[in-house]
C-alpha positions in Angstrom: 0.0 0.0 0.0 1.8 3.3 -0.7 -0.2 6.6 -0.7 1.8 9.6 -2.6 0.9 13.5 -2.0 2.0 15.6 -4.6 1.8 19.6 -4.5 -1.7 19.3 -3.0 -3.4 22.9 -2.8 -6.4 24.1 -1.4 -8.4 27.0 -1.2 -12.0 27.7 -0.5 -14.1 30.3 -2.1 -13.9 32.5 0.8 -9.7 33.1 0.3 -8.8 30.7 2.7 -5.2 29.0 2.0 -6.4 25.6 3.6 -3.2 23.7 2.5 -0.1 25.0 0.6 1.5 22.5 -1.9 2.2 19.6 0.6 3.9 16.7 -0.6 3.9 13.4 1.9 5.1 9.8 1.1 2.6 7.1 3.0 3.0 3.8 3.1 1.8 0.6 5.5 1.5 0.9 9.6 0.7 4.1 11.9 1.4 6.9 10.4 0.7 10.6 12.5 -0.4 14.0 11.1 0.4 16.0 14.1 -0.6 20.3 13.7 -2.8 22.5 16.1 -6.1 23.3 15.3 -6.7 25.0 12.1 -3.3 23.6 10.7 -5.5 22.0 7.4 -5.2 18.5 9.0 -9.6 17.9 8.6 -8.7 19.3 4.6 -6.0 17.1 4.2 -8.0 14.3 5.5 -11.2 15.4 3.3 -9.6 15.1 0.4 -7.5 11.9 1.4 -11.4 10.3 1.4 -12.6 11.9 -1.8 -15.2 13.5 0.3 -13.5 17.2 -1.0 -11.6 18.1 -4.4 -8.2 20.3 -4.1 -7.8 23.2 -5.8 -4.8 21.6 -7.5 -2.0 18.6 -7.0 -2.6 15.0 -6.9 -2.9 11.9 -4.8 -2.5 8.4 -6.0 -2.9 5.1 -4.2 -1.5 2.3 -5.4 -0.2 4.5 -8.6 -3.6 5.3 -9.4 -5.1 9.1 -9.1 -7.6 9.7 -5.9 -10.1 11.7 -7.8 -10.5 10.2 -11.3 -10.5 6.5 -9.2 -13.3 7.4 -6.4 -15.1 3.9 -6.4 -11.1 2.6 -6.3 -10.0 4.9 -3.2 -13.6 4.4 -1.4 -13.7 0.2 -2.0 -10.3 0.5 0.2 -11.1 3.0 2.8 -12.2 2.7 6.4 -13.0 6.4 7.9 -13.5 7.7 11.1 -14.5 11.6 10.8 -14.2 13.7 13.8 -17.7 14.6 14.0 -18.8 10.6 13.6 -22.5 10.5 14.1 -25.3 7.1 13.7 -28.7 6.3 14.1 -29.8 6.8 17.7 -32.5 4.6 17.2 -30.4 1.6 16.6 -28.8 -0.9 18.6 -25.3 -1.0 18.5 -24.6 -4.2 16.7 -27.6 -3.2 14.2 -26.0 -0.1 13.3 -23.1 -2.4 12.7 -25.0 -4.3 11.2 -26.1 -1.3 8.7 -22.7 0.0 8.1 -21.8 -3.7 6.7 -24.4 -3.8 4.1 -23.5 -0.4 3.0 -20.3 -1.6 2.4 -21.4 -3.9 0.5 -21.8 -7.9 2.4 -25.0 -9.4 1.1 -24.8 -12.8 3.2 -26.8 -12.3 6.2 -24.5 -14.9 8.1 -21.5 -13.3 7.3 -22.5 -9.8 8.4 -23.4 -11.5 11.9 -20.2 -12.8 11.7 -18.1 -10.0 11.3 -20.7 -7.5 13.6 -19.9 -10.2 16.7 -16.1 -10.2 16.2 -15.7 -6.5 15.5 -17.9 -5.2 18.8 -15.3 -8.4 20.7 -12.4 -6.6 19.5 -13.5 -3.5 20.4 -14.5 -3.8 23.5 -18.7 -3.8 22.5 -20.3 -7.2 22.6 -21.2 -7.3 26.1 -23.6 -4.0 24.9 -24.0 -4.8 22.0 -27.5 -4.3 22.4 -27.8 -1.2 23.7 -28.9 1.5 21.6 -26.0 3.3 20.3 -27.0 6.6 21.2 -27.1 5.7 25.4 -22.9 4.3 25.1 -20.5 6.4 26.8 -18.3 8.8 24.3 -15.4 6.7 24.5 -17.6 3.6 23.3 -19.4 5.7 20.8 -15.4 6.3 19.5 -14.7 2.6 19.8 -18.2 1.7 17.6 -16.6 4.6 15.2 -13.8 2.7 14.5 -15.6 -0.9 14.1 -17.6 0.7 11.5 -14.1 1.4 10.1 -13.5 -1.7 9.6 -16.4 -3.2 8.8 -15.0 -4.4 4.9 -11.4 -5.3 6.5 -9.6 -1.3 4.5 -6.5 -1.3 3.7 -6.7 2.6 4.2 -7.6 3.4 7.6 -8.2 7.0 8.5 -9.2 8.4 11.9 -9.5 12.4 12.7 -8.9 13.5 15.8 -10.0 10.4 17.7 -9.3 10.8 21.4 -10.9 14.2 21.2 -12.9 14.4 24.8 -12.0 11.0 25.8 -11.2 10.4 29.4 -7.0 9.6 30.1 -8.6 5.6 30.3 -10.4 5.5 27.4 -7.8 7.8 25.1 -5.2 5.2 26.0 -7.1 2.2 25.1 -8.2 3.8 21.9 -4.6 4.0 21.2 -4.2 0.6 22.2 -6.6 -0.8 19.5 -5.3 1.4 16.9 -1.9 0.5 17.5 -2.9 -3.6 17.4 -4.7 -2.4 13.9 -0.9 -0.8 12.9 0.7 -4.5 13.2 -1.5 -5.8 10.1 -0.6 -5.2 6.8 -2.5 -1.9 6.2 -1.9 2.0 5.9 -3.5 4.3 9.1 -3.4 7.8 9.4 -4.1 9.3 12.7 -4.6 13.3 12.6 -4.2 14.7 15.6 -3.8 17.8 17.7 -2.9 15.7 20.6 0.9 15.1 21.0 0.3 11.7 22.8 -1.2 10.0 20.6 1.5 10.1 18.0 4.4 9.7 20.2 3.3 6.2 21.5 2.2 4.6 18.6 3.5 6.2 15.5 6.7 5.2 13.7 6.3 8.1 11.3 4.8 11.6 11.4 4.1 14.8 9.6 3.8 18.0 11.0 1.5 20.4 9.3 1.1 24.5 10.3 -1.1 27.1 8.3 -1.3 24.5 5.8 2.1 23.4 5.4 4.2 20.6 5.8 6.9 21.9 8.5 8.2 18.6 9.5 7.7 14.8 7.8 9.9 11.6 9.3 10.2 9.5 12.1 9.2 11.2 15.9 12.8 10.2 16.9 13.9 12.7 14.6 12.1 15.4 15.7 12.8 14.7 19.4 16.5 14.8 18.3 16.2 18.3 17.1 15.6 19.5 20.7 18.7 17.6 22.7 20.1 20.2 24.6 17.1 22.4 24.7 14.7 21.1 27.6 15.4 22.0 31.1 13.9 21.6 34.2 14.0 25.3 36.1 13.8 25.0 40.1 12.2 28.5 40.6 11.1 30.2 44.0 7.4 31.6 44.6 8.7 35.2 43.5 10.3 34.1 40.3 7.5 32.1 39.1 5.8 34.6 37.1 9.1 35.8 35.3 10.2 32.5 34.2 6.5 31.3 33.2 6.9 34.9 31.3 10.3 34.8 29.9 10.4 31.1 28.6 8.4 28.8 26.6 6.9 26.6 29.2 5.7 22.8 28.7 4.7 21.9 32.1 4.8 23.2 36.0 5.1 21.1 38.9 4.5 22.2 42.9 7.5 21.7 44.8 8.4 21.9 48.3 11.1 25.1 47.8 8.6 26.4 45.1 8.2 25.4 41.5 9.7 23.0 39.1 8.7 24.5 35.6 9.9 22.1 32.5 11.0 24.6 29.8 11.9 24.3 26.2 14.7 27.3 25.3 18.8 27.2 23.5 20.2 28.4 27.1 18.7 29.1 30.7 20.7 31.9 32.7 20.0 33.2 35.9 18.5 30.4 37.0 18.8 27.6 38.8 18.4 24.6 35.9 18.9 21.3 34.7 18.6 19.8 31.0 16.4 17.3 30.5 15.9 14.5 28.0 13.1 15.7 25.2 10.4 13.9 24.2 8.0 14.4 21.3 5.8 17.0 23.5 9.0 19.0 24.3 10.2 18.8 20.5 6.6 19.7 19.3 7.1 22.9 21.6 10.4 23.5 20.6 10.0 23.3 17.2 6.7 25.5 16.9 8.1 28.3 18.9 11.6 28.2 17.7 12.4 26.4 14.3 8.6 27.4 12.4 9.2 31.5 13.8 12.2 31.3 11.6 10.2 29.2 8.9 12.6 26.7 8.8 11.0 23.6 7.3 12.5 20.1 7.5 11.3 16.6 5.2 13.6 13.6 5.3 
């Protein structure tokens, strides 16, 4: 399976520069479009499910082009959209049941089938006849992404998934999509949410004001900011002038005052330590730093 992005543009009617000629290379396992909101990551992923034309550029799956191969693209493609919505009316496994024949399995036995062993895999069966509408939000997400599956994609594409989930329920999601990463098929998991890439993704892509800033593995981003996190042991009265001065990632009560994790080149004046980045102290680091001086990397 290899996905290829080539000088993809959009822009809406209103003026707005969506995405900026973004080029990205995808091919089989997890795979992480990281960006705050209003990056172009829900564009991107529009188009990627032939649910929105670009202004211009291509994308080709397989070596075939997205747009002029719809029926191609779609017969592949499981989706989970942000704003994933059902029937309230139904039972869960009959909505499952629903989104099976839409995709297209006739054999009434077969659907029952594979409605059972998706709602066991995700967690579901034991409610599976609850009406979908009365499942907490981070089973609704889990039914999102059995729906997903439903016709076995190759193409797997969740937006924002962990959005309002609970610290439990993001990890498990995270779990399941990272079991889904070790079969032979392509998932793309856009995100806002630092965490979600770090642990399962082997590969990422940054994207800011519509622009690719960043694409390669999250060990090379985090290697960009060795040497540039650093633990500050501040007092109460120079709390507000370091939380001021420096680009802070977290703050920590401690019993002589504060222990404020940073992200900067050098720390004087202070009492500090460096500390070992990860991908939330690179993602920092390379927003406030590396895209002010519009400095894009690709490898």
């Amino acid at each position: 399976m290899n996905i290829s992005i080539q000088n993809l543009s959009k822009r809406y009617p209103n003026g707005n520069q969506a995405l900026n000629n973004v080029n990205l290379e995808i091919k089989e396992g997890m795979f992480g479009l990281l960006g705050p909101n209003g990056a172009g990551k829900s564009s991107l992923i529009r188009i990627l499910v032939t649910l929105m034309k670009q202004s211009s550029g291509q994308i080709y799956v397989n070596g075939k082009e997205a747009s002029q191969n719809r029926a191609y693209v779609r017969s592949m493609l499981g989706y989970l959209p942000q704003d994933f919505s059902f029937f309230s009316n139904l039972k869960t496994y009959e909505f499952l049941d629903y989104a099976a024949r839409l995709a297209g399995m006739t054999s009434r036995k077969k659907r029952k089938a594979a409605v059972d062993q998706l709602l066991e895999d995700v967690g579901l069966f034991d409610v599976r006849s609850r009406k979908a509408s009365k499942l907490s939000g981070g089973m609704k997400r889990r039914l999102g992404i059995a729906q997903a599956l439903i016709n076995e994609p190759q193409i797997i594409i969740v937006d924002e998934p962990t959005t309002g989930l609970d610290p439990e329920e993001r990890i498990r999601f995270r779990n399941l999509l990272a079991r889904l990463g070790n079969k032979d098929v392509s998932i793309i998991l856009s995100t806002h949410i630092v965490a979600d890439i770090s642990s399962i993704c082997e590969h990422m892509a940054l994207l800011n004001k519509g622009e690719i800033a960043f694409s390669g593995p999250p060990t090379e981003l985090i290697s960009q900011a060795e040497g540039k996190v650093w633990n500050i042991y501040a007092t109460e009265q120079e709390y507000q002038k370091v939380t001021t001065q420096f680009d802070v990632v977290a703050t920590v009560m401690i019993k002589e005052g504060w222990k404020i994790t940073v992200v900067a080149d050098e720390v004087v004046g202070y009492e500090a330590e460096r500390v070992k980045p990860n991908l939330e102290h690179a993602y920092v680091y390379f927003v406030e730093h590396t895209l002010k001086n519009k400095i894009l990397f690709t490898s």
